[in-house]
C-alpha positions as CSV (number, residue, x, y, z in Angstrom):
1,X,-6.2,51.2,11.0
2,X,-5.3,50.7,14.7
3,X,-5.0,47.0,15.9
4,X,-8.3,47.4,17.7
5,X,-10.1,48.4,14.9
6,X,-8.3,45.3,12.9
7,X,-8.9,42.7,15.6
8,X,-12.8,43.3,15.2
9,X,-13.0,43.8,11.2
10,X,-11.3,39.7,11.4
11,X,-13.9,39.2,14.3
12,X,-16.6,40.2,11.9
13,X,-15.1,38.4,8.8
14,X,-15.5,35.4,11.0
15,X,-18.7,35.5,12.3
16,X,-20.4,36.4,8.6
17,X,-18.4,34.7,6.3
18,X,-16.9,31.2,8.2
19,X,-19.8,31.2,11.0
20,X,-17.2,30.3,13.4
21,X,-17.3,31.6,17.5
22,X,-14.6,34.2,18.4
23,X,-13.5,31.7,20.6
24,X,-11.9,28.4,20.5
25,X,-14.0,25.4,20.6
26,X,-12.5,22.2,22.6
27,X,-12.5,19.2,20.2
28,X,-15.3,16.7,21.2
29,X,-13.8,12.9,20.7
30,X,-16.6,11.8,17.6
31,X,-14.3,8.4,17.0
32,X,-15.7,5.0,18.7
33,X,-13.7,2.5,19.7
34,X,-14.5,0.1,16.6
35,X,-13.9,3.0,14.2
36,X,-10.4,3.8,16.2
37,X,-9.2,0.3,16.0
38,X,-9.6,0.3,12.1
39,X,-8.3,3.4,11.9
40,X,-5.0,2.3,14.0
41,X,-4.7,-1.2,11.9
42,X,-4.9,0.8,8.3
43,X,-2.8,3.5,9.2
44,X,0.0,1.5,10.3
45,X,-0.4,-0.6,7.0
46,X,-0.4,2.7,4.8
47,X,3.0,4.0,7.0
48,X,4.4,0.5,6.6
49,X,3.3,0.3,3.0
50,X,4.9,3.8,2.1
51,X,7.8,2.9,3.7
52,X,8.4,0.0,2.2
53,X,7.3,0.8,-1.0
54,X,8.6,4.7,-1.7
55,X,6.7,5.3,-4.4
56,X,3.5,4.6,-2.4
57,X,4.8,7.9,-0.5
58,X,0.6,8.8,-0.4
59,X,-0.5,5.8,1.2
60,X,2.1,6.7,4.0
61,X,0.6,10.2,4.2
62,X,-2.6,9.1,4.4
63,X,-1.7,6.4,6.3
64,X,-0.3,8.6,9.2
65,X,-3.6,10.8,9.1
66,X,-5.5,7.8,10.2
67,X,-3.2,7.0,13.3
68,X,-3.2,10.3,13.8
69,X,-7.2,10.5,14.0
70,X,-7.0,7.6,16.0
71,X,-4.7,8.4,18.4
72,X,-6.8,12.2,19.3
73,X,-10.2,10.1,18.9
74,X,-11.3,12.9,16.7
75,X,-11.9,13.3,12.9
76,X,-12.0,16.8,11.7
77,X,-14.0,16.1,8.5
78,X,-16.2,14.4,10.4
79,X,-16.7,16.8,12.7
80,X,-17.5,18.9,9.8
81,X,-20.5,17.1,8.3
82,X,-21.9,16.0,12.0
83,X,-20.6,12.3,11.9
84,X,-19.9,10.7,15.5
85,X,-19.3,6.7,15.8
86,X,-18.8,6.9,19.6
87,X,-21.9,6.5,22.1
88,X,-20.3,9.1,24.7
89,X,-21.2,12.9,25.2
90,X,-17.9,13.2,23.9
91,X,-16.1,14.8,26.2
């Protein structure tokens, strides 16, 4: 198979299977600012509570998921299921 012919069988594997674009989409923020500042106030508590308490090592992992989130202004699972808490065009 010659890397042509591989590049559009993966092209084609996208666009039926995963209904994704061959190219990459920007991320659109879909976090408002209420949404962000819970997400910043729990996810320092779950990276304080994990570090303070090591066998809570999954509220710390979960904990830095939300700051992350919040930091980007963008959910991924939300994005998924259509879910926006901000009032912007999300740029």
């Amino acid at each position: 198979m010659a890397n042509g012919s591989s590049n559009e069988l993966i092209y084609y594997i996208c666009q039926i299977f995963l209904k994704c674009s061959p190219t990459p989409v920007p991320m659109q923020r879909n976090i408002g600012s209420l949404d962000r500042m819970v997400r910043l106030v729990l996810g320092l508590a779950g990276i304080l509570g994990g570090f303070f308490y090591w066998h809570n090592w999954i509220v710390g992992i979960v904990g830095i998921i939300l700051l992350a989130t919040a930091l980007i202004n963008y959910c991924p699972i939300w994005a998924m299921i259509g879910l926006r808490t901000n009032k912007g065009s999300g740029a």
